[in-house]
C-alpha positions in Angstrom: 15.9 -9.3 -26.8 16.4 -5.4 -25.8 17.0 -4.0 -22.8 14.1 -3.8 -21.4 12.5 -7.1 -22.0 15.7 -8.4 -20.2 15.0 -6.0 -17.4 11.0 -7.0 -17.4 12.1 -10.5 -17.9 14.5 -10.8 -15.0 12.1 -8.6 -12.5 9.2 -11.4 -13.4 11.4 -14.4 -13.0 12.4 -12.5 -10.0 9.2 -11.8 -8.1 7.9 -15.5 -9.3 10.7 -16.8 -7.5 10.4 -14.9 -4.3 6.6 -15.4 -4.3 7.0 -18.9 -4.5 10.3 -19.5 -1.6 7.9 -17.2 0.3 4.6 -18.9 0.6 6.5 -21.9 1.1 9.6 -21.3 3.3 8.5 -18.3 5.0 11.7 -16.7 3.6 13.3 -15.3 0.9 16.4 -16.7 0.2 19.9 -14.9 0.2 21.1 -17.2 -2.8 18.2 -15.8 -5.2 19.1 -12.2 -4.0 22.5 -12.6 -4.6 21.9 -15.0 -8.0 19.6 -12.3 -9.5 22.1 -9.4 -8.0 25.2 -11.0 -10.4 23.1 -11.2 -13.3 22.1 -7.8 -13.3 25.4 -6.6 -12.6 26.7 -8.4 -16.1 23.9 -6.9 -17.4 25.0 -3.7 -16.7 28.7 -4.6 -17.3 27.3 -5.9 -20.3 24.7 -3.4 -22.3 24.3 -0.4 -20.5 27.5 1.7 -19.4 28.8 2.9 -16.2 26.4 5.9 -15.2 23.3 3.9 -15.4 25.4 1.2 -13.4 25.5 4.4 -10.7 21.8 4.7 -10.6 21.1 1.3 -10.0 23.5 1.5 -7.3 21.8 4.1 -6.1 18.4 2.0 -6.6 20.2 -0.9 -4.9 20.6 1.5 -1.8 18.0 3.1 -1.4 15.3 0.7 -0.1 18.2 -0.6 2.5 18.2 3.2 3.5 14.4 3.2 3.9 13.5 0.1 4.9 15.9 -0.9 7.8 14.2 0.9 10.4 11.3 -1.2 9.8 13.1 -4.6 9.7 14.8 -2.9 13.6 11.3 -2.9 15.3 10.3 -6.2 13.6 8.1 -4.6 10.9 9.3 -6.1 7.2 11.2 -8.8 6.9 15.1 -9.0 6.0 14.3 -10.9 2.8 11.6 -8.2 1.9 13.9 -5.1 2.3 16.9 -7.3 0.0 14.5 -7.8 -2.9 13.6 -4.1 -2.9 17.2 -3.7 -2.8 17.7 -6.4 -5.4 14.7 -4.7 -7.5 15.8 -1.0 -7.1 19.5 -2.2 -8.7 17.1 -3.2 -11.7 14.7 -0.4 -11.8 16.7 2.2 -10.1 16.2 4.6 -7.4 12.7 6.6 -8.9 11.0 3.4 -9.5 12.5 1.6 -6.7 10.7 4.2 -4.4 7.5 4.1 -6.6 7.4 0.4 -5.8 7.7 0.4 -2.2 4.9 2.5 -2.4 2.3 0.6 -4.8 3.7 -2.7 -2.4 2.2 -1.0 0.7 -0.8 0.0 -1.2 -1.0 -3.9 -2.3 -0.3 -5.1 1.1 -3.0 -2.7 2.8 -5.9 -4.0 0.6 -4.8 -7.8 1.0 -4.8 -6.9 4.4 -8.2 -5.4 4.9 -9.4 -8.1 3.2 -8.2 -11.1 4.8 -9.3 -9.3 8.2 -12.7 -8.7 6.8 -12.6 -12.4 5.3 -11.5 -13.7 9.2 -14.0 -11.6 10.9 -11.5 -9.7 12.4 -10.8 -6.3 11.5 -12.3 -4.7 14.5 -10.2 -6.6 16.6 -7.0 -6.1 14.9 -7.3 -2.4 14.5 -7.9 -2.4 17.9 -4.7 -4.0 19.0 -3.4 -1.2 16.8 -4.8 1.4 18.1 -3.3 -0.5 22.2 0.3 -0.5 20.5 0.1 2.9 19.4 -1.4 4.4 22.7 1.7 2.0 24.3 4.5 3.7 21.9 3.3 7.3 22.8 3.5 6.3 26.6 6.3 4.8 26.4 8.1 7.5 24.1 9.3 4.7 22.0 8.9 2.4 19.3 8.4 -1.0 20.3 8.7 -3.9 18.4 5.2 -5.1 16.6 4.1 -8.7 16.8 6.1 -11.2 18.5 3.8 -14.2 17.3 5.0 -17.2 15.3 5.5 -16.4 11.9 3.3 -19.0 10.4 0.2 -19.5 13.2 -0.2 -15.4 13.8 -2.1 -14.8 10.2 0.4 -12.4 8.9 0.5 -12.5 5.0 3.9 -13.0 2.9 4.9 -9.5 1.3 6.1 -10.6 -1.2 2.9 -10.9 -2.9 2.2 -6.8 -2.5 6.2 -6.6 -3.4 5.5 -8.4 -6.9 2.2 -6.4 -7.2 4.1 -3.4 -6.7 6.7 -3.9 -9.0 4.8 -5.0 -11.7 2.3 -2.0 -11.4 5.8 0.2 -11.8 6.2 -1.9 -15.1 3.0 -1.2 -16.3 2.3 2.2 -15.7 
């Protein structure tokens, strides 16, 4: 197997994994970050060589970098942002970033659905529309949410997360 079937190999097992500790734990665990983190790190010791070892360090940094003020005000999850991180270590720091971004596309349209399937779009965007008119009087971010995880409808990311990262693969 080359290089990058390992890669695509490991980033499927990867997102299967999280998908499925998501959806039934409401988490994603630290052990499969850090189980899938050593494996690509003897990958790298392993086949590629110490610059590209850089760039995924880079990769590994980068959604920590860009995501943590989200997990502050309660918007993404801790697991979410260390799989990016765990991802972007695989993928690096361009497609890292282009991941994050197809995962938010992902995650709007499942979004817009399910609220459209609920019959509730109209009054979720407008309880949007209350917390932003409360963040701009209150010159501050303020946290998001506050409901039970698994009675408030939200959906598990890592489903747009393993969308994402496989559109990267693709395309």
């Amino acid at each position: 197997m080359n290089n990058q079937a390992f890669k695509m190999t490991l980033l499927i097992t990867q997102m299967i994994i999280a998908v499925i500790t998501d959806v039934y734990c409401y988490k994603v665990k630290n052990l499969m970050i850090i189980t899938f983190l050593v494996i690509e790190t003897i990958f790298y010791a392993i086949s590629i060589g110490e610059n590209s070892f850089l760039v995924g360090l880079l990769g590994l940094a980068a959604p920590f970098i860009l995501l943590f003020p989200l997990y502050t005000f309660k918007m993404l999850g801790a697991g979410d942002i260390k799989l990016f991180c765990s991802i972007g270590f695989l993928l690096g720091i361009k497609d890292v970033l282009y991941s994050i971004a197809y995962s938010y596309l992902f995650g709007f349209l499942i979004a817009v659905i399910i609220m459209i399937i609920r019959d509730n779009f109209i009054t979720r965007l407008k309880n949007l529309l209350i917390y932003l008119k409360s963040c701009i009087l209150s010159m501050c971010i303020l946290p998001y949410g506050g409901l039970d995880v698994r009675s408030d409808g939200r959906m598990h990311f890592t489903i747009p997360i393993a969308m994402g990262t496989i559109a990267v693969m693709i395309f």
